[in-house]
Each structure stands twice: as C-alpha cells, then as structure tokens.
N, C-alpha and C positions, 0 to 999 in steps of 0.2 A: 504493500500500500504506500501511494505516495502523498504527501500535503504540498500543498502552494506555500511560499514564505506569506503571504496574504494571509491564510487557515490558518497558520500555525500562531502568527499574532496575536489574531483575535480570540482563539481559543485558551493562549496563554493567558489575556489578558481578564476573559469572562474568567477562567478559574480565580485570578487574581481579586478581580470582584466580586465575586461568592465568598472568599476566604478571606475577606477583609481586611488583606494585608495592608503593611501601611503603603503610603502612598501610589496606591491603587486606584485606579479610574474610576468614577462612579459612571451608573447609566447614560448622562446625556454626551458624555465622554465619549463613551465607546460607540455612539450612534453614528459619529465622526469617521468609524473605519467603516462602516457600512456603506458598500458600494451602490449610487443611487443612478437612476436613469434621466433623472431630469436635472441637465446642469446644461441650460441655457448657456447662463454668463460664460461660459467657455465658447462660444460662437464666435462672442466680439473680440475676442482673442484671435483667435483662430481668423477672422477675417480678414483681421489688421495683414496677414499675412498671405491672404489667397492672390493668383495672380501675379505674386514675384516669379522671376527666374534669376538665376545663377547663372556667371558667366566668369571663369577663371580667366583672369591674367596676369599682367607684373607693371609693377611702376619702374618708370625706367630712368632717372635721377642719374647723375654722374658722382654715384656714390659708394659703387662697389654693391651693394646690398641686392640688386635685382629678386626685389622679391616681390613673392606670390599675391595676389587678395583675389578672394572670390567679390566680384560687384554685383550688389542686389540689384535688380533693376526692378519697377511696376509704371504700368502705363508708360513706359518711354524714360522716365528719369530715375537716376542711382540715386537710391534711400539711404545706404549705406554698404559699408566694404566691411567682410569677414578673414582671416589668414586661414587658408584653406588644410595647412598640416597634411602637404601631402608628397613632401620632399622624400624619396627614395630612401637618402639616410636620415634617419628619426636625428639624428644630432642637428641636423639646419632645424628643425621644426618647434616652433614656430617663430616665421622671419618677417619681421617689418616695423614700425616706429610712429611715431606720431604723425609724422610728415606725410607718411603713405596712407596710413589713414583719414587722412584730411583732404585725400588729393582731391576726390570730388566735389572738395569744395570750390578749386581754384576752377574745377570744369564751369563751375556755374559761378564764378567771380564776377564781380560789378568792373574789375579791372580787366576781363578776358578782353578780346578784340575781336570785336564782330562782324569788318568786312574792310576794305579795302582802302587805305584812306593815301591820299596825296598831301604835302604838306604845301601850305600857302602863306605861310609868316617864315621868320627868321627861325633857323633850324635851336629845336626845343621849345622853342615860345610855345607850342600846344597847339596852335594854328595849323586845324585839318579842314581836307575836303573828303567826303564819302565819296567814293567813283565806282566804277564796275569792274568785274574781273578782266573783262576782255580792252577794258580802257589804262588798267595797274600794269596788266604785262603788253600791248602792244606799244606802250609808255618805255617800260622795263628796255625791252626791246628795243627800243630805238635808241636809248640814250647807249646803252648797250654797243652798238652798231658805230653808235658817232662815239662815242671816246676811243673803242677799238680801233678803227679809221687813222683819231689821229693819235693816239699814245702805244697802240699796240695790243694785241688779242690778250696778251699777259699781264696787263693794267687792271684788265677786271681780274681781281681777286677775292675768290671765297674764303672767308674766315668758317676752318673746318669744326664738324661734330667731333663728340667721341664718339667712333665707331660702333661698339661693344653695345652701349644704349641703345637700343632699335639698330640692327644692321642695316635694313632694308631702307627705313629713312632716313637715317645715317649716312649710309652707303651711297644713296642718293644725290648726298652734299658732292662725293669724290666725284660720281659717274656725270654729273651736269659737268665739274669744272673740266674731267680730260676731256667728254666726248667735243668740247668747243676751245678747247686749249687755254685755256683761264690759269690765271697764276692758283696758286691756293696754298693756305699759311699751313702753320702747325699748332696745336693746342696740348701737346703731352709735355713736352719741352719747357715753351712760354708758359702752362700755368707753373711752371718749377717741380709738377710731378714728376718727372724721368729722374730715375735715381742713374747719374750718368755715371755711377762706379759698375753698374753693370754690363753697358756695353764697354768700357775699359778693361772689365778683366774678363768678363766671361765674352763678349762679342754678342750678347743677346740686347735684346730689346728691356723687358723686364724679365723677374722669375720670381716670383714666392710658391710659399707650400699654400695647400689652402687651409680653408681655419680649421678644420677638422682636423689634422695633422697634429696640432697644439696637445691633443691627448695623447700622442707621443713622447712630448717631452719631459726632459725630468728637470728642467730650469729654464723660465724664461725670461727675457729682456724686453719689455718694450722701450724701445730707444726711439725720443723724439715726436713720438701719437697719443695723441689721445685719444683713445682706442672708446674708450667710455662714450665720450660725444660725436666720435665722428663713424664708430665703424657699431652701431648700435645691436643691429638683427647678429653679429657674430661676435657682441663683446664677452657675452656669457661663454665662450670657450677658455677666456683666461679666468674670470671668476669661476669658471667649474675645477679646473686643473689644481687651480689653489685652494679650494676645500677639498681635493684628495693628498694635500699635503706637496704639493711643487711650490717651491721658491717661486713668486712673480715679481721681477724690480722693473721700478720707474728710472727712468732718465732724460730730466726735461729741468729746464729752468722756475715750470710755475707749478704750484702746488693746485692741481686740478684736478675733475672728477675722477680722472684717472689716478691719479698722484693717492686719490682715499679709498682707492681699491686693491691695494698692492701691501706684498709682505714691507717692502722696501723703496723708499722714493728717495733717490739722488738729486740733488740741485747744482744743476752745473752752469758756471756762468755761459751765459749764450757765444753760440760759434764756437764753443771750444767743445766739443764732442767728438773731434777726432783727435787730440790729445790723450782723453780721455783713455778712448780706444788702444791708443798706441802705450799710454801706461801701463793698461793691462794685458797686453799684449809682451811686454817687458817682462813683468811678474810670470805670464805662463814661460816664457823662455828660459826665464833663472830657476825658478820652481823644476824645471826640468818637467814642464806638464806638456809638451808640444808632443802630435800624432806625428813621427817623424816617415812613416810610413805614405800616412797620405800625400805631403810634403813632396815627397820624393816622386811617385808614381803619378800626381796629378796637376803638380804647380811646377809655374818657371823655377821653382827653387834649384832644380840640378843643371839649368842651362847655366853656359861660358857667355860670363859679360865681358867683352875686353877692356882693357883698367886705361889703355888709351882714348878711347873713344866713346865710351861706356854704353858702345849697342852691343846687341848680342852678337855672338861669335857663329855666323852662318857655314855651313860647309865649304861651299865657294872660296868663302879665307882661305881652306887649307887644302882643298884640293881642285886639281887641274880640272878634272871635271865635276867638280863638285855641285849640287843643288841650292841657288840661290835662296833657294827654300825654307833649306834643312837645317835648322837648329844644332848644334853640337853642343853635348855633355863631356865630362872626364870619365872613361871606363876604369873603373879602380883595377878592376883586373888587368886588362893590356895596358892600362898604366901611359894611354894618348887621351886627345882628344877624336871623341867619334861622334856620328850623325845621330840624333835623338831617337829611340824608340818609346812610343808613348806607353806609359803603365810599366818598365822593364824596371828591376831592382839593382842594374848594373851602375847606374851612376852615381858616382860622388854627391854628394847633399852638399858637403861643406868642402870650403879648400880654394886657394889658390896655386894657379899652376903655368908653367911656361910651355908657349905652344907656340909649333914652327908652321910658320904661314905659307903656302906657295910658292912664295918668293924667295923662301929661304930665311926670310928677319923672322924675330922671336917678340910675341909677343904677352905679357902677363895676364890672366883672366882668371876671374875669381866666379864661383858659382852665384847667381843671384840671391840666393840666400844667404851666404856669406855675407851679401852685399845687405839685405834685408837685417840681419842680425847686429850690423854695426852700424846701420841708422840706429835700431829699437836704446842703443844706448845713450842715446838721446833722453827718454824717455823714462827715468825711475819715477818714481813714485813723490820723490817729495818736489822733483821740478813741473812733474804734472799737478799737484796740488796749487803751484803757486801758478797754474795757468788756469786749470779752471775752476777752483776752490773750491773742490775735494777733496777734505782730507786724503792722507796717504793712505790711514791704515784702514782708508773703506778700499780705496784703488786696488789695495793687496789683497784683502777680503773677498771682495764679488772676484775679481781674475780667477781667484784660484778655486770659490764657488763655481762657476761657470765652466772652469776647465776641468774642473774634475767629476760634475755630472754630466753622466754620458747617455742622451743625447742632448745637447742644450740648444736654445732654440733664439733668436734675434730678430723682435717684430721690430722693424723701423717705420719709419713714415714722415711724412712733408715737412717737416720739425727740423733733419736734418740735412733735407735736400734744398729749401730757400735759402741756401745761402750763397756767398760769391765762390768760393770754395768747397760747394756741397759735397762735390765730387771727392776731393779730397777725405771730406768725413766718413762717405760712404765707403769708399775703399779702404781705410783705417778698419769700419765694423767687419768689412771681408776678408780682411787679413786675420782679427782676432779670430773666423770661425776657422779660417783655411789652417791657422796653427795647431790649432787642437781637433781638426779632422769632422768637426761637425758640416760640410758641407755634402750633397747628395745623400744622406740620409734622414730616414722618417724622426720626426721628431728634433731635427734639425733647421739646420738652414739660416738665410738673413733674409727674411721678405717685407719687401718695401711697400706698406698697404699706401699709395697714390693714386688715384683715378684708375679709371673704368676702364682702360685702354683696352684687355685681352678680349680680340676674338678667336674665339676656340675654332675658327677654320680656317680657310685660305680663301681670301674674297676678291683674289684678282680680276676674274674672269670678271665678278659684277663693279667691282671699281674702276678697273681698267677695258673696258671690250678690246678683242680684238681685230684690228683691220685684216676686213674682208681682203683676198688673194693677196696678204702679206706672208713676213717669214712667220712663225710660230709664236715669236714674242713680239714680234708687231705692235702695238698697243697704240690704241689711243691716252693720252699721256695729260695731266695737266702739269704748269710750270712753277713748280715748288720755289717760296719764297719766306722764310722762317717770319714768323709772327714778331719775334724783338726786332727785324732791319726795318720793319714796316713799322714800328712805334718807336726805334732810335734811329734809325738809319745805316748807312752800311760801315763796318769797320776797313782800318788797314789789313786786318788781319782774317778776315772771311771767308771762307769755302766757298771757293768759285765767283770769289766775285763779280769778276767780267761777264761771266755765263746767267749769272741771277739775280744781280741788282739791277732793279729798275723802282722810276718811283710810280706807285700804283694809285689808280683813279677812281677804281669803285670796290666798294664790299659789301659783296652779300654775304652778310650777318647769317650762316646757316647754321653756326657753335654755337650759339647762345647767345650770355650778353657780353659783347667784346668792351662796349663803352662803357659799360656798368661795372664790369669787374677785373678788366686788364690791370694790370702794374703800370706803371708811369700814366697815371690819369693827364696829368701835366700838362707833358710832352704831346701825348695822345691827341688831349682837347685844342692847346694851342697849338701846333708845329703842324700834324698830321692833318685832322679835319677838313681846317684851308684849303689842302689842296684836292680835297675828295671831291666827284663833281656827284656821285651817284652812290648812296646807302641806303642798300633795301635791309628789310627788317620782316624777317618773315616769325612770326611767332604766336602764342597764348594770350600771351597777358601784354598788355604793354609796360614793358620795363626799361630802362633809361634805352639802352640800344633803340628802341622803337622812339621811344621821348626823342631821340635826336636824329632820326632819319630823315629819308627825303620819302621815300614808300613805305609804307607798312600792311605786309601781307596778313590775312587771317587764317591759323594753321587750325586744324585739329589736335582735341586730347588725345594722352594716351588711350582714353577710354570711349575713344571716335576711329579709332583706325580700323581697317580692315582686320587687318594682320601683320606683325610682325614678329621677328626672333631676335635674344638677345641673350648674351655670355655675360661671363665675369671672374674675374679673377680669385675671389672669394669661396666661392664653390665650383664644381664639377659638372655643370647642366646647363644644357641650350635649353631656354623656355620658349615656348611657344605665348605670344601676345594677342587675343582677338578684344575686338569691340565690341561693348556691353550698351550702344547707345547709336544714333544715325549722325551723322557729323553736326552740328549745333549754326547759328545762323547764317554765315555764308562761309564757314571753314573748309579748304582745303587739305588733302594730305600733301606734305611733302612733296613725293614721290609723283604724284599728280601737276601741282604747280611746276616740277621741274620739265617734266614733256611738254607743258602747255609751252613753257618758255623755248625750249629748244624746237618743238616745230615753229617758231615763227623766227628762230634764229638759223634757220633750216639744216637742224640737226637730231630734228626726232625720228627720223628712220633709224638714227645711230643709237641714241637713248634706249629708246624700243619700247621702256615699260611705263605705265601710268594706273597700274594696278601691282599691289604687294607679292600677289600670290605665287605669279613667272617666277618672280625676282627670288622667293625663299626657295621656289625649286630650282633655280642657278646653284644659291651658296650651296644649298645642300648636294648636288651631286657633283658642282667642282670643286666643295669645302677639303678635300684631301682628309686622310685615315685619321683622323679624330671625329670626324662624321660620315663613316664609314658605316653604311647599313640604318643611318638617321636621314627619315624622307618625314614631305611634309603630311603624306596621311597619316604617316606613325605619330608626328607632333601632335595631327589633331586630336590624336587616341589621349596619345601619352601625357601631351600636355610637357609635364618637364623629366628630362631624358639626360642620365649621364654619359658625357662623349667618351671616346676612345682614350685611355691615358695609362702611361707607361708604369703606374704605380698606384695604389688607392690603399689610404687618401695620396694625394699628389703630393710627392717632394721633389724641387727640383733636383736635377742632373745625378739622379740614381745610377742610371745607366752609364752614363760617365764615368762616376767612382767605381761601380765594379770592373772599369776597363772594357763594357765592352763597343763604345765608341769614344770617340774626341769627344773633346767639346771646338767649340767654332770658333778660336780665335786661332792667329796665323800659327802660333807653336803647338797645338791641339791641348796646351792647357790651363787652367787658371793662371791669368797672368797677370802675379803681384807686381813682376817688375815690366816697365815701359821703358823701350826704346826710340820713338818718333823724335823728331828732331827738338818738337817744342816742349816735351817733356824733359828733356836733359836742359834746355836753355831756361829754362823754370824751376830744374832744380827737384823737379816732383815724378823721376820715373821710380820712384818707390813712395807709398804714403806718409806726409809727413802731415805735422801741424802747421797752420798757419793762420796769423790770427785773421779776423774778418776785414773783409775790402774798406769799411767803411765803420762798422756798428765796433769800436774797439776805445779805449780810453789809448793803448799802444800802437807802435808801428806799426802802417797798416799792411797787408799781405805779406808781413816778414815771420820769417821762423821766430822762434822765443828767443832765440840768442841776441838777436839785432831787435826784436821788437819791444824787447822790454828796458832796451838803454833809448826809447825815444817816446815822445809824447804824442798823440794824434790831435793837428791844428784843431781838428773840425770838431772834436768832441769837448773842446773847449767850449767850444761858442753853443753846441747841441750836447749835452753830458748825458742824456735819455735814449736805450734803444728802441724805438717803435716795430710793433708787433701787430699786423691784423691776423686776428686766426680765424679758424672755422670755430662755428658754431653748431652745437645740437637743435638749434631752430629752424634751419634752414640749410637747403644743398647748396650753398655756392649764393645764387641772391634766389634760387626759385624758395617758396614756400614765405617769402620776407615779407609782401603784404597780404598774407592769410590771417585774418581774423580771429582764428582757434588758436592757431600757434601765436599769432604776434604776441594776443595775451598772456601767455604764462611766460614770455621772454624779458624778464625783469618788468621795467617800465613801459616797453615796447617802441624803443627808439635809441640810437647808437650811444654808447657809455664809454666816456674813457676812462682807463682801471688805472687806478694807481698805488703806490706802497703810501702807508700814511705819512710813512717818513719823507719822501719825497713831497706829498702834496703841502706839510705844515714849512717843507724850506720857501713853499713859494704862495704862503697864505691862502691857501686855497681847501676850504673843505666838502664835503662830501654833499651832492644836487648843485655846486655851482656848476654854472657852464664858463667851460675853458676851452683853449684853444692850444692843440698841438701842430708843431709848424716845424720847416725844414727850409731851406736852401730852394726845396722842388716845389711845395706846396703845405698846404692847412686843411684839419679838419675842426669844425666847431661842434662841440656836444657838452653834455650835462656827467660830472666824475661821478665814479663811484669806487670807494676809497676798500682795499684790499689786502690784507696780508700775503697771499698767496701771489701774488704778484711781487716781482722781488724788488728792492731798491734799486734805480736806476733804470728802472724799465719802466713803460706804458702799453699798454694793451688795449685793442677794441676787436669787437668781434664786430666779423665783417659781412657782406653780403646784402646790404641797403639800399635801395633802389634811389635813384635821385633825388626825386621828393620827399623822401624822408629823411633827409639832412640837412640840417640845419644854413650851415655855410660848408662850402671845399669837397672835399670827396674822402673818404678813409684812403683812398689806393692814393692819395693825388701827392702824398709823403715819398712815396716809392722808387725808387729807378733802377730801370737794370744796367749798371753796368755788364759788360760780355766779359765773360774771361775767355782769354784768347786758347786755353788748353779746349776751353767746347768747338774750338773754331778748327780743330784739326781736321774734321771731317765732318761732312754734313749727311748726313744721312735723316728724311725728316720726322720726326716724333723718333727718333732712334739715337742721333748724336747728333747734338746741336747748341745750342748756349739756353743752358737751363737758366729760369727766373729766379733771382738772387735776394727777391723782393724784402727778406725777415734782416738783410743785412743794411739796416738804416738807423740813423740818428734824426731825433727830433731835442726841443724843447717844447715847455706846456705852461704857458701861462694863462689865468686868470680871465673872463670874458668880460 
C-alpha cells in the first residue's frame, strides 16, 4: 500500500488533533489542507499570464558576459526577461546582471531613436530634421561619392564593432567597408584592451582560460580587475574557489568591491605592477622555485643571444648554408652551437659560450636566460618596495605562495594594460608564470579578461568576400587605419606610414560611441571634427556620437533582430540570438541598412546579404574546426552549443606544453627575450620596469636607476593621477541613461572620488562641485570623499553620455601618447599602439 505525502499529513495531523497534543491544529486549521474545487481567485493569476510566449536569447554588450534571458513577450511587447539556466555546464548557470535585465527597458526608452533624422543647426546644438529612409541614404550616398571623388575611397572611414557581439551585425560593419574599399579603424587596441605582451611573446592575438578553468587552481591573482564590477555573470568563480579554501589576492591601487572579496589585497602605487612582477619573479629564482624544465623545452631561455649585437644567434651566422630561420642553442653534449629543436632537453638553459661564425671571427653568446637572470637582479625585494610600496616581506610572501602552489593561476585585466608601458607590465606577469611553469596548463595560465574580441571561428569568407575569377585569396579588402592616427595623427615612427596615412573625411560610427567615449576627447573635438565633412550615427539610443552627427540612423534592438550568433571569451558556446519583438518605429537592422547603402553605391551584388540568416550559414560552414559539425538548424534546436576546443574547460597553449606543436612566434616559442631593432634601442628586449610616461612624481619612462635621481616637471604643477574606470552601472556609456540602473548608481550623475586627505589640502569637502583639469582638458562634477581611493589619486567612473555632464568630458583629461615599441608592427586589433589612457596627471580644484 502506498500514501501520497498529501495522506500522510493530514492523517498525521487528524491523529494529532484527536490526541491533543500540544501544539496541534484545531479543526478550522486543518480544513486549510482540505483540497477544495472552487478556487476562482486563482484565475486572475493565472490570466495575468495567459498569452505570453518565451523566446530565448542573449544580450550582447561589449562585456564578455554574452548571456542568456528568456524575453517574455504578450501582445507584441516584453513584460519582462527571465535567465533561462540552461548553459551545458551547470557552473555558467545562472548568467546575467542588472544591466541585462533592464535591457528592455532601453528597447522602449524615451531616449531610443525612432527614425531618421538630418541635422540643420551647428553640429550638437540638437537641431534635427525627421527625413525618410530612402532621402538619409540617397543623402549618405552622395556625400559619400563626393568626398570619395575628391579625398579618396579610403577617407571614408568606419569606426569598427567588436566583432564577437552579434557577428552577423558586427561583421557587417567589416563587409560594407572592404566590399567598397573604405578605410576602417580599430577598437581592440584604441580602447587599450589588447594586452600587447601577448602578441610579443606568444605571436597571438589574445589567450585566456575560460572562467570555468579557475576551479583548477590552487592560487589565484587577480592582477589589475575588478572582477566584482566588471566581469559580474563569472565573478562567482573566484568567490567559489575561495570558500573551498584557495588563496584569492588582489593587486590594484584602490580598495574596491573587488579588493573586499579576496583573502588578500595588495596596494600598489599605480604603473608600477611590472616591478612588482619582476620582484617576485627575483624571489622564485633565488628560492630556487623556477620549473627549469619548462624553461628549457618551451621559452627562448636556451637560444644564443650574441653579446655583440644582442639579436639572436641564427644558423646563417654559422653556417655556409645555414637557415636564416633557425635559431641556435648550445648542445651541452657536442659541446657547439646547433640549430634549435623545439621541446628537445639537449640544450644548455644557462651559460655563456664562444662560437665560431662562418667567417671564421668568434663571437660570445650567452643563453637568453642567462641574459633574463641578470636583468631579474635588478629586482630584490627591498628596491621593489621602494618602487611600488610594497612592502618586501609581502613581495617574498605571495612569490613564493604562488610558486609553490601548483597550479597557480593570473586573472589580469584593463588595470594593467592602460598604461604607456602596459606592455611592458604585461610581459613582467608572463615571465613570473613562464618561471614557475604555470603556462599551458589547467588551472593555470595569465588571462587578460579585456573586451569581447574572440570569435570562436574564422569569419573571412563573410568579412572579406572573395573576388569573383580571382587567385584564392583574392579578397575584397578595406584600408586599415588604426583608431589613435585618426585622433593624434601620424607619428615619425608608424607602421607603414606612406602606405596608411591619410587624413580621413567621414565616419561611420558603426562601434558605438567613438565621440562619447574615445580617449583624447580634446584633441578629438577640437583638431579632428573640423575636418570631418560627413558623421553618420547609426544607433538605439541617441548618445553623444548621435548628439554630434550630421545623420542619425534608427537601428534595431537586440530584441528586434532576426537573428544573430555571438562568442566570447568567457565561456565555451556560440549562442544563437533571435527576436522576441517586430522591429519598433522605423528601425533598421544593420545588416539591412548596409545593402541598402551599397546598392546605390553600386556594390550590393558584392555585399549580397540584407537578411541575417545567408550570412550565419557562411560563418558556420566556412567558421573552420571549432564549428565543425555547428549548423544553423542545430543552433535553432540547441540554442547555445559548445565549439570545438583542444581542452575543457579551455587552457590556453596545452598542446604547446606537451610539445606537440609550436606555438607561432618566429622561434616556435615563448618569447621572453626580443630581438627587433626597437627593442634593443629601448632597452626592453627583456621585461623591465619602467616608471609611467606621464602619471609619475619620477623620471619619466626611465628605469628606477635614473628615474628616481630626477623629479617629473609636470607633476609639479598636476601632483594627482586621474583615473576613469568602468563601472558596474553601465557597459562602456550603454545602460548610462536607464532609469532602473541610473538610480541605484550613487547620486546618478558623475562623482569625482577623492582621499580625504587630498580633498582637506585643497578645502574642499565632500557634495562640493570641483573641477579636475590637465594641460589636455577639465571635467566639472560634484566629490565624493573616499578612503579606498589612495592619496594622490582621483577617480571617476566613466561612461556618461554628454548631457549628463556638467562642464568638459571625463575622457577630455586623456591623451595617448604612442609608444613607438606598438609601432613595430601593425597588424590591426592584433599589434598596434595600445590606449595609455590611466597614464595621466591632473589637479582638482574647488568649483
């Protein structure tokens, strides 16, 4: 015999009430479990909800997070958005934030743009005309035509998406500007996200684990993120790892949400984190903690540096027919120098040694790490304190914490890469993991959480077409023009300059907001602008970019599209994106507005699409073997689907460490030391310190030795480093005039943060409005007075649309100087002069 857990209550509870136990139900009690037939009021319940449908997709933000929500729809308009929990691996679930669940709101925002407008007053004055589609692009079009005429087909310039966000509309941005030869900038580089120590030592683009990986480690670092506010849907990976007892340390200059969620928060004076680095980098060497194994088999450590010239020692030196190629090691056994095998345990690590060159002359070469091991004495522990006030005996501490749990792990992020020297920082944290052997394994690694960039396939075929009865790589091609020569102008020192400098005459704004939230607002506003004849603005919402155009198109939500797919570096899955709604007053898609433009520029035969759907069946069957066996009817099933990948969870260059291929730089492997011309004339083909370009009380871009016998003019006169960060309010400037979120974001209008101790030297206490100013520019707001912000800094969280600032702009303090080490090669979003933007001095006075 069986009971219902229903029976068995009620029977417990009737004896209960018969036997007058205490606290036992009386009759009108128990009539409450009595299951009855007539319960109306459950109708009106019930109705509130009849008539909905569900329609899974992702918000798609340039924020790494690519996550899920189911959108309720009824009668045509989203009620609201649910996290659907239905990520593959139960560790993503459940993924999203405040932002995402608000986005319905900006769909129906009083600030959205509802059709096409031309402008008729002085650009921002607010002076529009409402026009028609086929009067905005026959307009587009022509003006189009005439500056092309007389400046050149490469004057028009699109300021690019990230890709990864919507590929298909995204992608869109690239395939208008090649199929019509258009210049088009970069936006991985210019926002200062490319952590450029990676294509310097490994030759990649980027590489991190994904977050899931993080419960592999047995130590982590976040270095330079605020992981808490900015990376929200995966911050619970470091807060899970540290309630099973893993060490989490902070390393940042301000005590932030991040900083109060960690076993350990370091404060380190700003720009000096590849000091740092290289401190304990010192400590694992003397400690005797270094993987001399890896070392050996997988970094330049056993290549011949010659001690004359301090490039690498090539075969060609020494033999008649030697491979200009080929690298050469010392073979401890034959006791010469021979041609490098990669992974082989035959060469010398350490040692200088004399080697007879072709010619007969002799020349001395020392192993790169030899050469590596007598920088690091640079580097103890109490000179690194006095750089970037750290104590020593934490410096010796965490090093030998770190080096001695195996596998330790190094989350960096944006923190260390805006600087004029990021690169150098970056490659300081890659040397500390290559010494102790934490690279290519799980649970390991340095991963740079920056921007959106990764698409998990290969999107040539749809960014690039290729020309009809050409060779095979043929392509139609746009003309690449990095995003800082177009807001500073070109250098002496630029990649290609003859071949890519030009000054450009129109931008289509298809990245977002270039005016709203570039670096050098300044420069931008005044210098640039002037000479621009044509700025279209194709967007949601009108935000400053739109405020200051000449056209402003009206695009589609994410929650208006057909369809699209989008990656992320974050996790492991291409999500499929469809639309929960019919495009809203006269919005276009993307993808659409771009055909319409190129047939009347007579190039939509080449374009070809004006519907998403072609387009996701390109990437997917020419995506190459990471979407291998991923079509779009399986998307429609699956919804979200993990690609192809050489590991799970993902660590990068696995296969690399176990030897069984290279990795892709010219010697096949991590390469600590650089030989290029402008690395040795700088002093930096191995990672050193050096203090910041600008934001320094000391010499500026000097080693400690010379930097600290000299004073910096500038910070006389500016003694303040300015700092805009991101904020958990808002991605970038989207989310900034949303009503749900403005409110909970302090006051709901831009704050500059200050140490008290700073604000009482210059009278000033907490709701005055003050003004912080530079040499470049001023912004005016209202302080709000901080401990957690250090002395000698200021801080505003950024991303405020124009009209919500008082006087100046947050970014208008900014400028990027180029370091001419990004200028060795241009390759775009890949290597190129990253935004230096956090490396600034202001003052802040009183309003």
């Amino acid at each position: 015999m069986t009971i219902s857990r229903r029976q068995f209550i009620k029977g417990s509870l009737s004896v209960a009430a018969a036997a007058g136990l205490p606290f036992s139900l009386n009759r009108p009690a128990l009539a409450a479990l009595v299951e009855r037939k007539d319960r109306p009021w459950e109708d009106g319940y019930r109705n509130l909800f009849k008539g909905e449908r569900k329609v899974r997709t992702i918000n798609m933000p340039n924020c790494t997070g690519s996550c899920a929500w189911n959108v309720i729809v009824k009668d045509g308009i989203v009620l609201r958005v649910e996290q659907p929990l239905d990520y593959p691996d139960d560790e993503y679930n459940p993924r999203g934030c405040m932002k995402g669940a608000t986005y319905h709101r900006r769909v129906y925002s009083p600030n959205r743009v509802k059709f096409p407008m031309k402008r008729i007053g002085p650009r921002g004055a607010g002076q529009w005309q409402r026009i028609s589609w086929d009067e905005a692009l026959d307009f587009i079009a022509s003006e189009i035509k005439r500056i092309a005429a007389k400046y050149g087909q490469n004057t028009i310039w699109v300021y690019p998406p990230v890709p990864a966000t919507g590929i298909v509309k995204q992608g869109a941005g690239f395939r208008f500007a090649s199929v019509n030869g258009f210049g088009i900038g970069t936006f991985y580089n210019w926002y200062g996200d490319l952590p450029l120590a990676h294509p310097i030592t490994w030759n990649v683009q980027t590489e991190e684990h994904e977050f899931k990986d993080l419960l592999n480690t047995k130590y982590a670092i976040i270095w330079g993120s605020d992981m808490l506010q900015t990376r929200m849907p995966d911050a619970h990976f470091f807060t899970d790892i540290r309630a099973k007892g893993v060490k989490l340390v902070y390393i940042a200059p301000y005590f932030d949400p991040t900083a109060s969620a960690v076993d350990e928060w370091v404060r380190v004076r700003p720009g000096t984190d590849g000091a740092l680095a290289l401190g304990m980098c010192h400590v694992v060497v003397k400690r005797g903690l270094t993987d001399d194994n890896h070392l050996l088999k997988t970094t330049s450590g056993p290549l011949l540096v010659r001690n004359d010239n301090q490039k690498y020692l090539k075969a060609t030196d020494v033999l008649a027919d030697g491979d200009a190629k080929a690298f050469m090691i010392w073979d401890k056994a034959a006791g010469k120098a021979m041609p490098d095998t990669y992974f082989s345990d035959k060469p010398a690590l350490t040692g200088t040694f004399d080697v007879t060159l072709k010619d007969g002359k002799k020349v001395g070469c020392s192993t790169a790490h030899t050469l590596l091991l007598k920088k690091l004495e640079d580097y103890d522990p109490k000179t690194v304190s006095e750089i970037t006030g750290v104590p020593a005996d934490v410096i010796e501490r965490i090093a030998v914490e770190y080096a001695s749990a195996k596998p330790a792990s190094i989350w960096a992020g944006t923190g260390i890469n805006h600087w004029y020297h990021g690169d150098l920082i970056g490659r300081a944290t890659i040397e500390l993991a290559c010494l102790t052997g934490n690279v290519g394994v799980n649970g390991g690694g340095v991963s740079p959480w920056a921007g959106q960039y990764l698409m998990r396939l290969n999107p040539t075929d749809y960014f690039f077409p290729k020309k009809e009865g050409g060779k095979p790589d043929d392509r139609y091609r746009a003309v690449p023009l990095d995003t800082a020569y177009v807001v500073n102008g070109p250098t002496e020192t630029m990649a290609n300059k003859d071949k890519l400098w030009r000054q450009i005459r129109c931008i289509w704004a298809a990245g977002g907001n270039l005016l709203g939230e570039a670096s050098d607002q300044s420069n931008l506003t005044r210098k640039v602008l002037p000479q621009i004849e044509l700025i279209v603005s194709p967007e949601i919402e009108m935000s400053t970019t739109a405020q200051l155009a000449d056209i402003v198109l009206p695009v589609v939500s994410w929650f208006e599209l057909p369809y699209d797919i989008a990656t992320t570096p974050s996790h492991p899955y291409i999500q499929l994106a469809e639309g929960s709604i019919e495009p809203m007053f006269e919005a276009k898609t993307d993808i659409e507005i771009y055909y319409e433009m190129c047939k009347r520029l007579g190039t939509g035969d080449i374009f070809k699409f004006n519907r998403p759907e072609p387009a996701i069946e390109l990437l997917l069957e020419t995506g190459g073997p990471q979407v291998k066996g991923i079509t779009f009817e399986r998307l429609k099933k699956e919804r979200c689907i993990k690609v192809n990948l050489p590991s799970s969870p993902y660590a990068s260059f696995t296969e690399e460490i176990q030897g069984k291929k290279k990795f892709k730089t010219a010697s096949g492997r991590q390469e600590l030391y650089k030989d290029e011309d402008r690395f040795i004339q700088y002093g930096e083909q191995l990672p050193v310190h050096k203090e910041p370009h600008v934001a320094t009380p000391y010499g500026p871009s000097k080693v400690w030795s010379e930097a600290k016998k000299e004073r910096n003019p500038l910070y006389e006169k500016y003694p303040m480093v300015y700092h805009a960060r991101h904020t958990r309010w808002s991605v970038h400037s989207s989310w900034r005039t949303t009503e749900e979120v403005l409110k909970l974001d302090d006051i709901g209008q831009p704050l500059l943060e200050l140490n008290p101790v700073d604000a009482a030297k210059r009278g000033i206490v907490a709701g005055d409005w003050a003004t912080a100013y530079n040499e470049h520019g001023f912004v005016k707001a209202k302080v709000k007075l901080r401990e957690s912000v250090p002395p000698g800094a200021v801080l505003i969280y950024f991303g405020w649309q124009r009209d919500q600032i008082r006087e100046g702009h947050w970014n208008a303090l900014t400028h990027n100087d180029i370091n001419p080490i990004h200028e060795i090669y241009f390759i775009p979003n890949v290597w190129g002069p990253v935004s230096g933007h956090f490396d600034k001095l202001c003052e802040v006075k009183k309003s």
